[in-house]
Backbone as CSV, one residue per row, in Angstrom:
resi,resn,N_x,N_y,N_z,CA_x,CA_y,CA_z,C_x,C_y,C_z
1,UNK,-78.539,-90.394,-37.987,-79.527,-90.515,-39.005,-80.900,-90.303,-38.375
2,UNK,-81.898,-89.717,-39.312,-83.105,-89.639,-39.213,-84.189,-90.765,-39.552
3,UNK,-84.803,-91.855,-38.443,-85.091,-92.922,-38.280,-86.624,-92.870,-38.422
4,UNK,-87.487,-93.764,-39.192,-89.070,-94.023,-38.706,-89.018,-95.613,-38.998
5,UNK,-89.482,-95.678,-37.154,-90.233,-96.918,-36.836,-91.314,-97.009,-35.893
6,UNK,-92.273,-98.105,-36.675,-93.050,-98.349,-36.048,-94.075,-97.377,-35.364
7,UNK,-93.845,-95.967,-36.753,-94.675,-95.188,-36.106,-94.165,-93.625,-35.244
8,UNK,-92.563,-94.167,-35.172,-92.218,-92.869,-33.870,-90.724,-92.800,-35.245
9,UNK,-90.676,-91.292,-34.545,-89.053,-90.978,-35.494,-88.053,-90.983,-34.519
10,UNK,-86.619,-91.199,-34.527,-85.595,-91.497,-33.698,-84.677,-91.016,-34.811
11,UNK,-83.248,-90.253,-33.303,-81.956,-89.698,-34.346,-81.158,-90.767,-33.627
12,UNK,-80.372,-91.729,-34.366,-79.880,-92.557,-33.889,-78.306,-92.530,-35.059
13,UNK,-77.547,-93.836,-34.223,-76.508,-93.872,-35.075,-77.389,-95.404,-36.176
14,UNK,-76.841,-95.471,-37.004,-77.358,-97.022,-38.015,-75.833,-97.926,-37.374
15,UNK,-76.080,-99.039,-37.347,-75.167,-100.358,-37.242,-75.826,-101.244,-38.106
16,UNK,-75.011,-101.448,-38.945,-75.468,-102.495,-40.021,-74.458,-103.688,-40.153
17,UNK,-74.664,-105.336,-39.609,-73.644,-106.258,-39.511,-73.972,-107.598,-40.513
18,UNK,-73.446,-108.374,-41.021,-73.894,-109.499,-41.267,-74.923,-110.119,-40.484
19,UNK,-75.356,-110.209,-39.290,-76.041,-110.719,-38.902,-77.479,-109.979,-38.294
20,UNK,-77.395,-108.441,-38.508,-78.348,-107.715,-37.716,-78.354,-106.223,-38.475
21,UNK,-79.171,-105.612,-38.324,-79.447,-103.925,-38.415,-79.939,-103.518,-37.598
22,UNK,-79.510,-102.664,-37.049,-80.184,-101.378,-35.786,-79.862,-99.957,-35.254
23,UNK,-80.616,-99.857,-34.556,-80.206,-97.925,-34.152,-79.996,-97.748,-33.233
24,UNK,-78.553,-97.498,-32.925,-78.017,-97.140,-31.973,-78.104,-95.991,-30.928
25,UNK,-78.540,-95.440,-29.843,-78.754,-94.320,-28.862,-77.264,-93.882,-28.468
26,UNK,-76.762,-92.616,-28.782,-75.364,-92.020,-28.054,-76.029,-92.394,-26.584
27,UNK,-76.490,-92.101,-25.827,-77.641,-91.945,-24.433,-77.642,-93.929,-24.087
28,UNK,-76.245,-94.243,-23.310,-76.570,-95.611,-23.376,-77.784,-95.811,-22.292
29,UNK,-78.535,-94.927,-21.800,-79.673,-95.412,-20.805,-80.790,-96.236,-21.866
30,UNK,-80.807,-96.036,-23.008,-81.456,-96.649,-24.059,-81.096,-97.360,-24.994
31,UNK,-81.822,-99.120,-24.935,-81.310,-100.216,-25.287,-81.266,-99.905,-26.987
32,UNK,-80.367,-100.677,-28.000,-80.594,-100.742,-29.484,-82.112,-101.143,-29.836
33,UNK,-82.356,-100.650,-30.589,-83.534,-101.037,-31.516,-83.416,-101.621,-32.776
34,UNK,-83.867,-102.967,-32.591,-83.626,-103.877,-33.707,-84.456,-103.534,-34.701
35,UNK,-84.207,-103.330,-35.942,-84.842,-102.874,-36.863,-84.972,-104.186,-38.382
36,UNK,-83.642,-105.128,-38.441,-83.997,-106.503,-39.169,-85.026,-107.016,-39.610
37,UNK,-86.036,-107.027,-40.667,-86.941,-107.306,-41.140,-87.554,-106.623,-40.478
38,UNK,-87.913,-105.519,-40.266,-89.251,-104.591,-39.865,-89.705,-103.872,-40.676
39,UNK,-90.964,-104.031,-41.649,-91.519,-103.539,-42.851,-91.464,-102.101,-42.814
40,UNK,-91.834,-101.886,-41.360,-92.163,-100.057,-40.702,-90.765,-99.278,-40.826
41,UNK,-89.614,-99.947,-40.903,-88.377,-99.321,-40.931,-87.719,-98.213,-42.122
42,UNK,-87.982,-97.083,-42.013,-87.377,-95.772,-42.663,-86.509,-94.949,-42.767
43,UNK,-85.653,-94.857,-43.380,-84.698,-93.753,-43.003,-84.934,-92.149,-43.972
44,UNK,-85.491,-91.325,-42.968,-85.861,-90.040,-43.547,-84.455,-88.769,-43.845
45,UNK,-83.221,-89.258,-43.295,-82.672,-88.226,-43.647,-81.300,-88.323,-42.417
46,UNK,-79.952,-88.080,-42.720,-78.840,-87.888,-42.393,-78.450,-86.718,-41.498
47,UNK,-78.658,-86.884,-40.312,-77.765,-85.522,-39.317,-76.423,-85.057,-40.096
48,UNK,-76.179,-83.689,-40.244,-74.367,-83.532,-40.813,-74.233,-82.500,-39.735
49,UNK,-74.986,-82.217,-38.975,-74.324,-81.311,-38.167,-75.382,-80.803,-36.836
50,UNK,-75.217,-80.007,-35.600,-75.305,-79.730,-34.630,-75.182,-78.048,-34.334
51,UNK,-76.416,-77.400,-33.317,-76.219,-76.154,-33.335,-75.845,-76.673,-31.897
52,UNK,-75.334,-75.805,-31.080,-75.302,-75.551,-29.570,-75.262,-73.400,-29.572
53,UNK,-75.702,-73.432,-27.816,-75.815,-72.116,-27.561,-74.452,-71.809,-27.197
């Protein structure tokens, strides 16, 4: 998914639990981003697909 927070856009996976919401990085060198009550939190739009060369 196509993410705005806090200002910056991110393609992340969504995890949505009873207890939390956040955006997940395929790239585990980069921690989740908690997104749970964050007013700034957007979702602009759904990845369905991938070019490669």
């Amino acid at each position: 998914m196509i993410a705005y927070v806090d200002g910056r856009s991110y393609i992340k996976q969504f995890e949505h639990t009873e207890q939390t919401c956040r955006l997940i990085s395929l790239n585990r060198k980069y921690a989740p981003i908690e997104v749970q009550d964050n007013p700034s939190f957007q979702i602009k739009g759904i990845v369905i697909g991938t070019l490669s060369n």
